[in-house]
C-alpha positions in Angstrom: -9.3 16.4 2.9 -7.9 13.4 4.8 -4.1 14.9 5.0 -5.2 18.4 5.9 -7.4 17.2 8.7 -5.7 14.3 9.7 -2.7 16.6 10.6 -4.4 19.0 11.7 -6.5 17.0 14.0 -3.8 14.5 14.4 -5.9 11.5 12.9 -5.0 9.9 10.1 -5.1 6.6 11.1 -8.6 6.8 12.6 -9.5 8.5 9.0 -7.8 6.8 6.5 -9.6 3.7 8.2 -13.2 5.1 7.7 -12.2 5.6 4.4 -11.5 1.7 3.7 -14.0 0.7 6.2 -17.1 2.6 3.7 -15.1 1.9 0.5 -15.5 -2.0 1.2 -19.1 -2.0 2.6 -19.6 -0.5 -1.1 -17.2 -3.3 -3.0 -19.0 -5.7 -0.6 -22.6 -5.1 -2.2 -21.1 -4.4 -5.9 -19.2 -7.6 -5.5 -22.2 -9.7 -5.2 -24.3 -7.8 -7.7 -21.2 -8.5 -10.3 -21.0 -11.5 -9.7 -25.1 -12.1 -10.4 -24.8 -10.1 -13.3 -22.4 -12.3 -14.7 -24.1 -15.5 -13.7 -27.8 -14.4 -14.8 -27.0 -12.3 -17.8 -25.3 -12.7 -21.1 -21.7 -11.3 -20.8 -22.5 -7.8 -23.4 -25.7 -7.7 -20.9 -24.0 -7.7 -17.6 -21.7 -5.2 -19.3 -24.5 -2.8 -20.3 -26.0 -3.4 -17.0 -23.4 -2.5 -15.0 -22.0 0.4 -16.5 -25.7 2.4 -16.4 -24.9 1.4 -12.4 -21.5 2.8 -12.2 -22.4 6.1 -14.2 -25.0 6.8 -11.0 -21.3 7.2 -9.2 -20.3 10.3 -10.3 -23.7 11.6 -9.7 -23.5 10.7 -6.3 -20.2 12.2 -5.4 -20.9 15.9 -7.3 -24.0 15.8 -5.0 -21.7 14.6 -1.8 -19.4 17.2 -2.9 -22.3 20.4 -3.2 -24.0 19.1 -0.2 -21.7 17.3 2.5 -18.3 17.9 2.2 -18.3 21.9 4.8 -15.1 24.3 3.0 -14.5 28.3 3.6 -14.9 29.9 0.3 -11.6 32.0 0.6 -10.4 34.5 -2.6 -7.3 34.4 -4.9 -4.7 35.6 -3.0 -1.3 35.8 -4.9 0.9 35.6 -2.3 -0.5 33.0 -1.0 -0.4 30.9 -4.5 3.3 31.6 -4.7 3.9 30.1 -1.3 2.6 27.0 -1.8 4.0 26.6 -5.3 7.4 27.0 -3.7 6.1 24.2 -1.2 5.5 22.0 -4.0 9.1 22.8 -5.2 10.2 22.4 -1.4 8.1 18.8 -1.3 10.2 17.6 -4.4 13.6 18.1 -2.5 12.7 16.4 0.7 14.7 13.1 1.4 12.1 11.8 3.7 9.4 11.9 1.1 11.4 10.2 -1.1 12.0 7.2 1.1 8.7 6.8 2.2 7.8 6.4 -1.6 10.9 4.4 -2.2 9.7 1.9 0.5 5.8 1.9 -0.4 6.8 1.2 -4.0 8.9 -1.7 -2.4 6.0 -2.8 0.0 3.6 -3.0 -2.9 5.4 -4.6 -5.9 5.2 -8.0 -4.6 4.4 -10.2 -7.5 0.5 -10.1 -7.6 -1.5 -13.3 -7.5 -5.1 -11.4 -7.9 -5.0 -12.4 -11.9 -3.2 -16.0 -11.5 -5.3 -17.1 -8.3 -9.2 -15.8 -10.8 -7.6 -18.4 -13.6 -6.8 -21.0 -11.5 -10.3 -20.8 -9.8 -11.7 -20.8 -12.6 -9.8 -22.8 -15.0 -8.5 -25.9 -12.2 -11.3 -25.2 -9.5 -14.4 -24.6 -11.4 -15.8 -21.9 -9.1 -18.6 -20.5 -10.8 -18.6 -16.5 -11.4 -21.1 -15.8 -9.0 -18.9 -17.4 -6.3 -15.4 -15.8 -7.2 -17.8 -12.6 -6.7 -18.8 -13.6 -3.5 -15.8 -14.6 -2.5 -15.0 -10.8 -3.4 -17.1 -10.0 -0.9 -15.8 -12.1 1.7 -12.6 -10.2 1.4 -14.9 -6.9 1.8 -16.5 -8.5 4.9 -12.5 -9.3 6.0 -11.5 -5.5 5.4 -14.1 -4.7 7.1 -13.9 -7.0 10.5 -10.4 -5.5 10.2 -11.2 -1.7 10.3 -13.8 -2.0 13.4 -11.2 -4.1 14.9 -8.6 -1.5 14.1 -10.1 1.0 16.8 -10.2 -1.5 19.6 -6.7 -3.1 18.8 -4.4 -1.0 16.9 -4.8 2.1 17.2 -2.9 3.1 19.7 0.4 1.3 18.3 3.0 3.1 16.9 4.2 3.3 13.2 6.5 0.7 13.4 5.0 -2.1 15.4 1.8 -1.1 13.2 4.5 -1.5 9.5 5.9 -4.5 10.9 2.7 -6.8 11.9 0.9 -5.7 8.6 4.2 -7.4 6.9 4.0 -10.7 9.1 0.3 -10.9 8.2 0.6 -10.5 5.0 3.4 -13.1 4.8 1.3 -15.6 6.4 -1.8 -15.1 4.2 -0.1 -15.1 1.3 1.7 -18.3 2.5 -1.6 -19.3 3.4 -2.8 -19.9 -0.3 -0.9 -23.4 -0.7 -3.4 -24.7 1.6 -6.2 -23.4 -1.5 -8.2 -26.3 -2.3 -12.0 -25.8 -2.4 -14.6 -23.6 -1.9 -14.5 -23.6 1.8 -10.4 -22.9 2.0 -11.1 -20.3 -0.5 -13.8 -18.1 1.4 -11.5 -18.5 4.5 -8.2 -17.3 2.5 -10.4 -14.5 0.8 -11.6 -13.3 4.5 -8.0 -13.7 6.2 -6.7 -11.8 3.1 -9.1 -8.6 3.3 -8.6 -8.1 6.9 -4.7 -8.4 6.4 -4.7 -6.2 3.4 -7.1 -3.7 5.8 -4.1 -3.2 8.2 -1.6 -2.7 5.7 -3.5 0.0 4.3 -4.0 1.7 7.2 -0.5 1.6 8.3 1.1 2.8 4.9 -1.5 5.3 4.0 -1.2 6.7 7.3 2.5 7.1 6.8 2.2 8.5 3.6 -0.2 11.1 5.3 1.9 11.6 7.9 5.1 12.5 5.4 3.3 14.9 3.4 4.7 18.7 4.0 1.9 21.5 4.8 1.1 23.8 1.9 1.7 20.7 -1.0 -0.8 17.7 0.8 -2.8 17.4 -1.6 0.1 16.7 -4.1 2.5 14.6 -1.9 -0.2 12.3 -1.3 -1.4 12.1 -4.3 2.1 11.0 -5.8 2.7 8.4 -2.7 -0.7 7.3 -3.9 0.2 6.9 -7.5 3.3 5.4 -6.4 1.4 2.3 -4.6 -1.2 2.1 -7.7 1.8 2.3 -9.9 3.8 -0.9 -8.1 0.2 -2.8 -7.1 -0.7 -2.9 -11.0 3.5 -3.4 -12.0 3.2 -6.8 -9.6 0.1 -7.9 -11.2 1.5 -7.8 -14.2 5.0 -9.5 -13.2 3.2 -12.0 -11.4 0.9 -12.8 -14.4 3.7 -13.1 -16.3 5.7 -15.5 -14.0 2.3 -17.7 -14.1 2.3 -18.0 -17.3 5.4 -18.5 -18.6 8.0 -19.5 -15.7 5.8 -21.3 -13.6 3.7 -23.7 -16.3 0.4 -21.9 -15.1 1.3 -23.2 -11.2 0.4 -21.2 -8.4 2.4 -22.7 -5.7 6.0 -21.3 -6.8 4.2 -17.6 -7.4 2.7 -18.4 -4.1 6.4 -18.9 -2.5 7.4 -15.6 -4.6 5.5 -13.4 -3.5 5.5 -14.0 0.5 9.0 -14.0 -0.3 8.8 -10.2 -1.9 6.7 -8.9 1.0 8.4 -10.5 4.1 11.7 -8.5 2.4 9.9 -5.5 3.0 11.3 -6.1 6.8 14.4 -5.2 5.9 13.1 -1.7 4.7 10.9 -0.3 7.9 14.5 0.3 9.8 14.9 3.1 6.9 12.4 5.0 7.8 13.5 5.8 11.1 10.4 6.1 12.9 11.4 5.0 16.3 8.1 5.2 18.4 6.3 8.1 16.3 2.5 7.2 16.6 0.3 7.0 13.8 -1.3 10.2 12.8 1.4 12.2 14.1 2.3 14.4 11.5 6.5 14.2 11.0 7.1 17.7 10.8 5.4 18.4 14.6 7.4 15.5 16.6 9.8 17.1 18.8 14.0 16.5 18.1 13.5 14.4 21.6 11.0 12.4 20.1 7.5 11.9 20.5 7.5 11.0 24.4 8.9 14.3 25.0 6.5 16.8 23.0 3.4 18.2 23.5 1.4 15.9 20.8 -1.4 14.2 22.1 -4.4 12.0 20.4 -6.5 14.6 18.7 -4.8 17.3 19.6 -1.5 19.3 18.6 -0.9 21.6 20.7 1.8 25.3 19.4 
């Protein structure tokens, strides 16, 4: 739904950030209600408790789905099947496709400190559970400052210079966790973090969205999707591991690392070749002259 009519409408950007925007007011409220159930309950309670609260989810979404989400019924048309499975085939063979999710695979496996930086609250800080699930919150509250921002600020910037300060911010708020300390420097990092990491959603998904061929959407975006859970979880895991054993449970070397790994992913924006393409502009309509000298305009993309 948000690559067909992103395309089609010409805004991604503006949709992929509603998507995060209502995604985090959600993690925002289940944030703090984890972190009570942990703090008030036994852990098997909190558990049981919260998975009778997730299994309302899919409830909610096959009543979102019946009742909110408008589609044409349309019938089986053969043709029409065999067209788009040779766009699938056509999708695989595309070079562009296949650098955008070389270089999201790259932008994401930066050596994760979400699993080093809960122990080291926990074991060297002694922040209580209900906090680290507040400060979960904070970072929803950070996402979200970011996405209303995102309207008023960025919007109208193009892929590149979009790419390019999510990378410097996320540099300088991973940097930003040798100054971690207490409480306070916590719920600032957490906040600065979530808005950061709002951007640099925004401006990846958007140029994953913006990649996909018509007729295979839906499939392109789901593997550039899979490729950024695939290298967010691989990182995790690497920079567990580095925690553990290579850095003697320390999190100022994994700190180091990992702004390292995500300010090299400068080096890889010049290989997409965007030049001044604007976000939401679907690849496949910008003009051989370029965007300046089409006929694409915010909203609307004209034949």
């Amino acid at each position: 739904m948000l690559v067909e009519n992103g395309q089609r409408l010409g805004e991604s950007g503006r949709f992929v950030n509603q998507q995060w925007l209502w995604f985090n007011v959600a993690a925002m409220a289940a944030s703090i209600l984890g972190g009570q159930l942990v703090q008030h309950l036994s852990p098997s309670s909190a558990l049981h408790v919260a998975a009778a609260i997730v299994a309302v989810a899919p409830v909610a979404v096959l009543f979102a789905t019946i009742f909110l989400i408008p589609e044409k019924k349309a019938r089986i048309n053969v043709p029409a099947l065999r067209s788009t499975f040779g766009s699938l085939a056509a999708a695989c063979k595309k070079r562009e496709l296949w650098i955008v999710g070389f270089f999201l695979f790259l932008y994401y496996f930066s050596p994760g400190l979400s699993t080093p930086l809960y122990y080291t609250m926990t074991d060297s800080l002694k922040f209580s559970q209900s906090y680290i699930g507040l400060l979960g919150s904070i970072a929803s509250a950070g996402w979200i400052v970011g996405a209303v921002l995102y309207l008023r600020l960025f919007d109208q910037m193009s892929s590149k210079r979009l790419l390019n300060l999510s990378i410097a911010l996320g540099v300088l708020t991973t940097a930003a966790y040798l100054l971690l300390y207490n409480e306070a420097s916590a719920a600032m990092l957490s906040f600065c973090s979530g808005f950061s990491a709002m951007l640099a959603t925004v401006a990846t998904v958007t140029l994953a969205a913006d990649y996909c061929p018509p007729q295979s959407e839906g499939f392109s975006f789901a593997v550039m999707m899979s490729l950024i859970n695939l290298a967010t979880a691989s990182a995790d895991i690497v920079g567990s591991f580095l925690f553990e054993h290579l850095f003697h449970s320390k999190l100022t070397p994994l700190i180091l690392v990992s702004a390292a790994f995500t300010a090299f992913a400068f080096v890889l924006v010049p290989l997409l070749q965007l030049g001044d393409k604007l976000q939401g502009q679907p690849v496949g309509a910008i003009p051989a002259g370029g965007p300046e000298s089409g006929h694409i305009v915010r909203g609307v993309i004209s034949e």
